[in-house]
C-alpha positions in Angstrom: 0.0 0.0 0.0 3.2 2.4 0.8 4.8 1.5 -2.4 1.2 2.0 -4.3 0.9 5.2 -2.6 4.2 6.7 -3.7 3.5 6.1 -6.6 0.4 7.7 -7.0 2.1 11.0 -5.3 3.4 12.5 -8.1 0.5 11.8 -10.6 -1.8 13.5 -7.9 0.5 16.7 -7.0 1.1 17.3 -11.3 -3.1 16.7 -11.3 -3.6 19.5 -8.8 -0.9 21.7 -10.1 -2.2 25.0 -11.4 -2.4 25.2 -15.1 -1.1 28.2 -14.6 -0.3 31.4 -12.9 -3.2 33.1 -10.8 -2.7 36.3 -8.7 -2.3 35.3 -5.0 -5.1 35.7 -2.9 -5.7 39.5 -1.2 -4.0 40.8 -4.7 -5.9 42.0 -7.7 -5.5 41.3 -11.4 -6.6 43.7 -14.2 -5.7 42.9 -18.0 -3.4 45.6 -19.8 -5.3 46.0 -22.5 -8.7 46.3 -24.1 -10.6 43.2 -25.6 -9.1 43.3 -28.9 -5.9 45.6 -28.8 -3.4 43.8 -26.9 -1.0 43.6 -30.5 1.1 41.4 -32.0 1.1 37.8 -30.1 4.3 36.2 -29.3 5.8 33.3 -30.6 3.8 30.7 -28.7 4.6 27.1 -28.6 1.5 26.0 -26.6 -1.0 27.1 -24.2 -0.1 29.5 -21.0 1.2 27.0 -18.6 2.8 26.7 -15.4 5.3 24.4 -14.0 8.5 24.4 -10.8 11.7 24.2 -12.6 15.7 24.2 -10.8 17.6 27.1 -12.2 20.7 26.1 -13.8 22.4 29.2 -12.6 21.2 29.0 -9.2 19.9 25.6 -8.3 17.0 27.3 -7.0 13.2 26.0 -7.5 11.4 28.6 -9.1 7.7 29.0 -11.0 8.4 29.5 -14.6 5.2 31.0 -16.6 5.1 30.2 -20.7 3.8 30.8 -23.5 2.0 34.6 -22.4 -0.9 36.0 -24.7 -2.9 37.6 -22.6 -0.8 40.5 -20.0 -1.8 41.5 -17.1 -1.0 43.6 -13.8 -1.6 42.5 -10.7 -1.4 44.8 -7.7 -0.6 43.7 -4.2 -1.8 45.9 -1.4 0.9 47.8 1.8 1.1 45.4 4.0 -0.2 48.4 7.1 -0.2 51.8 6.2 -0.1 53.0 2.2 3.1 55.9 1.7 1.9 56.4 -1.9 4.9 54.9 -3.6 4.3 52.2 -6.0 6.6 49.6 -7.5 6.4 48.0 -10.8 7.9 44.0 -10.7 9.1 42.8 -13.9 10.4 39.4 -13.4 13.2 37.7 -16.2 13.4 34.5 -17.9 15.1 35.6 -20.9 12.6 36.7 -22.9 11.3 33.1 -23.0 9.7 32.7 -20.1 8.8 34.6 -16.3 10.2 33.7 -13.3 6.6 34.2 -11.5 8.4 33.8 -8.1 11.5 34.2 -7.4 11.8 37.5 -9.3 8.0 38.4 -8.8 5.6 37.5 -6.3 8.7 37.3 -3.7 9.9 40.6 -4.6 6.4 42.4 -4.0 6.4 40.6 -0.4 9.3 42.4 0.6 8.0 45.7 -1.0 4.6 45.8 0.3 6.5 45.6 3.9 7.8 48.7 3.0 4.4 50.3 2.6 4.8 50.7 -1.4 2.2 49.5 -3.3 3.7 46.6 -5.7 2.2 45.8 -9.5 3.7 42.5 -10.7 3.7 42.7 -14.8 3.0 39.0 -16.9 4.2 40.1 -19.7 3.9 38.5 -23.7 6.5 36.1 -24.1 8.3 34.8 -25.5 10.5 36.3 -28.4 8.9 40.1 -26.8 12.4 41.3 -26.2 15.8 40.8 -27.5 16.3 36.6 -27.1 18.3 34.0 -28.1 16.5 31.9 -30.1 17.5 28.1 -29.8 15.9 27.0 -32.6 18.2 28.6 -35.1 20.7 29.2 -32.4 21.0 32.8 -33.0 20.0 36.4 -31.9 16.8 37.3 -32.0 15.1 41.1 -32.3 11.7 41.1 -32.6 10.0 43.9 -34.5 8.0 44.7 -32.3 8.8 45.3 -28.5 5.7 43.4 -26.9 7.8 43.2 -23.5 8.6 47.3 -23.9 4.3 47.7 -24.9 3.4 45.6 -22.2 5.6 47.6 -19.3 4.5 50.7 -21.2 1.0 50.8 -20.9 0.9 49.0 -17.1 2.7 52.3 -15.8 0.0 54.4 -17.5 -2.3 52.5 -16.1 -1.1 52.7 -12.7 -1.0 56.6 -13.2 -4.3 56.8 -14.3 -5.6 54.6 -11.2 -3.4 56.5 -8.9 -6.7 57.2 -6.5 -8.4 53.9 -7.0 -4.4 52.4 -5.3 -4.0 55.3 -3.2 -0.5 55.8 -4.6 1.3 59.0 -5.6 1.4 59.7 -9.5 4.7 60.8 -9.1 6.5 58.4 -7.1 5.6 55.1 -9.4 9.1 53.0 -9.8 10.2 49.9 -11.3 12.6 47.4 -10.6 13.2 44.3 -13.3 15.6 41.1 -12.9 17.7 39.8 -16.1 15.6 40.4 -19.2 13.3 42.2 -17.1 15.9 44.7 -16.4 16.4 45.5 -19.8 12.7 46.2 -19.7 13.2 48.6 -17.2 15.9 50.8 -19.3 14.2 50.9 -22.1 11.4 52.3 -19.8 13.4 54.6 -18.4 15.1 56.0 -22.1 12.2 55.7 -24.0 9.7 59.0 -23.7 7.2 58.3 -26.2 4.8 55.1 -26.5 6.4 52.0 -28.9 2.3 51.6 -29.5 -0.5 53.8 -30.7 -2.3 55.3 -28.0 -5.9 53.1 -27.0 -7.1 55.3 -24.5 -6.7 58.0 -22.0 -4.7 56.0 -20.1 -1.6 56.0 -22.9 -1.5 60.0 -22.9 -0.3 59.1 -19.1 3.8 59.4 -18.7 5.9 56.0 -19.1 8.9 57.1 -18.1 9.0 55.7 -14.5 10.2 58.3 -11.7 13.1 56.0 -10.1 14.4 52.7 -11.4 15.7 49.6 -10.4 17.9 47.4 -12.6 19.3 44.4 -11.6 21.3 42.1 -13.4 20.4 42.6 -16.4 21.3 41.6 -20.2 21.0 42.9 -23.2 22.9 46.3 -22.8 26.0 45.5 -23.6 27.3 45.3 -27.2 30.5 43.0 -26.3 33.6 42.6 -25.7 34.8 43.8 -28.9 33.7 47.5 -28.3 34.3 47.9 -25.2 31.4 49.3 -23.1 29.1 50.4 -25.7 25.8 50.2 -25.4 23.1 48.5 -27.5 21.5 51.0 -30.1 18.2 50.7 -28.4 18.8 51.8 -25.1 19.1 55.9 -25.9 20.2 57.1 -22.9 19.7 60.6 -21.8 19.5 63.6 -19.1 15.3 62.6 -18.6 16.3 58.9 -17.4 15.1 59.2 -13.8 17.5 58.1 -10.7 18.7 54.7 -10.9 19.9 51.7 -9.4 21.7 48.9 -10.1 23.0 45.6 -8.8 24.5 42.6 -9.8 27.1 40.0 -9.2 30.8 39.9 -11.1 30.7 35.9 -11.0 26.9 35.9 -12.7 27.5 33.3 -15.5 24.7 34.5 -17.4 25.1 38.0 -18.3 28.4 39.8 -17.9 29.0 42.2 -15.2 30.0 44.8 -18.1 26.1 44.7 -18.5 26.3 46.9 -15.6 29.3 48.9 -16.1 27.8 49.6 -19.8 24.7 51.2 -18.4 26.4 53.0 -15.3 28.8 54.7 -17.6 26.1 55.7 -19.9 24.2 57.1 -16.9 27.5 58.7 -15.4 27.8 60.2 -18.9 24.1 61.3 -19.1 24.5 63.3 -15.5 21.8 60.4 -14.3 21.9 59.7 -10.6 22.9 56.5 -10.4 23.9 54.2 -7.5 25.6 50.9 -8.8 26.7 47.9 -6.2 28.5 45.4 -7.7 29.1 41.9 -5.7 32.0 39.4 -5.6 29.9 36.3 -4.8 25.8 36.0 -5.9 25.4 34.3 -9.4 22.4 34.8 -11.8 19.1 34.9 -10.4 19.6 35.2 -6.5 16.5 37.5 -6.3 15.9 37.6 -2.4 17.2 34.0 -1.7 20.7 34.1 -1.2 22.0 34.3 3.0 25.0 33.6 3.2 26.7 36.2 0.9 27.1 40.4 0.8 25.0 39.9 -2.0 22.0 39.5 0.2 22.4 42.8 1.5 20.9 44.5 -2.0 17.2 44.8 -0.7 18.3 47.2 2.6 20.7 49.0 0.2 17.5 49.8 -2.1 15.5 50.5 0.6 18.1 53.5 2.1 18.5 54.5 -1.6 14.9 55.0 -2.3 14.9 57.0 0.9 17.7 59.1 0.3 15.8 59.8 -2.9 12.8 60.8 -1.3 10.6 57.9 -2.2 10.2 56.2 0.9 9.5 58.1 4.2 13.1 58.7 6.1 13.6 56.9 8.8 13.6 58.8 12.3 
């Protein structure tokens, strides 16, 4: 019976497994778009699914989402009293997939202790960004930015329903992880909409008003130009305050991802705040202890004071 039992285990867990991601109870989802006008699709390879996967980078278990048609925002509440700050989540997976976890869900639990107000983006993927494409084994740019549309219209949407949150128009960041932090530049350099307007909502500013950008790829041209940085990333002087973290042993994307952008910042006259760890891999999120590395969320947290968008601390 023991032996019959275990075996049964795993059928019954994968049976009760989510299909896929659902916003976590006490949070609320709202779709990005109208019925009708949500653009190009991705590149799907199936329906929207769910599953627990072990990071190669990490060794971590994480929830990767696939195959995203349909985006959506879903805000999580202050955990006590609302300051009016509210941060946008944009979790990586390479343009591939989301890391619905460990760079998302996870990252608006320690936020909302904060008091900010977190939105966690599910944006189109995959192939809505800058990718390698296994397939053909080569570099892929889409024509059109579904990833930078997607992350677009949520922060004009949180504008617009700045009452309805009870947030602050003006003191809406972001912070993205990997390929979500190359979201997050091109938020931050790009002043006009990649989309035609839909609604009221789109006249709203993109541009968030403090950034977060953590180990991200796709910045960085390579080593043979030394640190130049990709053509569509246009940095300049209206790129709000920024900050940036990663580690120098992340085998995934280059420290001179980092550098890249700082310099560009540095050369912009953008205030920027970069910490750059010896020890933390790809991926670490919130997880890692027993490194410097895992000092990153109190170092944002004193930043986004010093900056003025978190209440100082008496």
């Amino acid at each position: 019976m023991v032996s019959l039992l275990l075996a049964i285990a795993p059928f019954a867990a994968a049976k009760a497994a989510p299909s896929t991601w659902h916003p976590p109870q006490g949070t609320t989802g709202i779709p990005l778009w109208p019925p009708g006008k949500v653009g190009v699709p991705p590149k799907l390879k199936g329906p929207e699914q769910v599953s627990e996967v072990i990071s190669e980078a990490s060794g971590e278990h994480w929830m990767m989402l696939q195959n995203v048609a349909v985006p959506t925002l879903t805000v999580f509440p202050p955990k006590g009293p609302a300051n009016g700050t509210a941060v946008m989540v944009v979790p990586g997976g390479g343009y591939r997939v989301l890391a619905m976890d460990l760079e998302g869900s996870e990252i608006c639990d320690w936020l909302t202790g904060q008091g900010i107000t977190c939105a966690l983006l599910k944006y189109r993927v995959p192939a809505s960004g800058p990718n390698w494409d296994r397939d053909c084994n080569c570099r892929d740019i889409p024509a059109v930015p579904m990833a930078l549309q997607d992350a677009q219209r949520a922060m004009g949407l949180l504008r617009s329903q700045a009452e309805r949150w009870k947030i602050d128009p003006k003191r809406v960041g972001v912070i993205g992880f990997s390929a979500g932090g190359h979201v997050v530049a091109g938020l931050s350099t790009h002043g006009t909409r990649s989309y035609a307007a839909v609604d009221a909502a789109d006249a709203l500013q993109s541009r968030p008003d403090f950034a977060m950008v953590m180990y991200s790829g796709h910045l960085w041209t390579g080593a043979k130009h030394g640190l130049s940085l990709v053509d569509d990333i246009a940095v300049d002087d209206a790129v709000p305050p920024t900050f940036i973290v990663q580690a120098t042993d992340d085998p995934t994307d280059d420290v001179r991802e980092s550098l890249t952008y700082y310099r560009a910042l540095i050369d912009a006259s953008v205030p920027v705040e970069m910490h750059l760890f010896a020890r933390g891999g790809h991926a670490f999120g919130l997880r890692v202890k027993d490194a410097p590395v895992a000092e990153w969320p109190h170092l944002a947290e004193r930043w986004m004071r010093d900056i003025g968008m978190l209440p100082r601390v008496l």
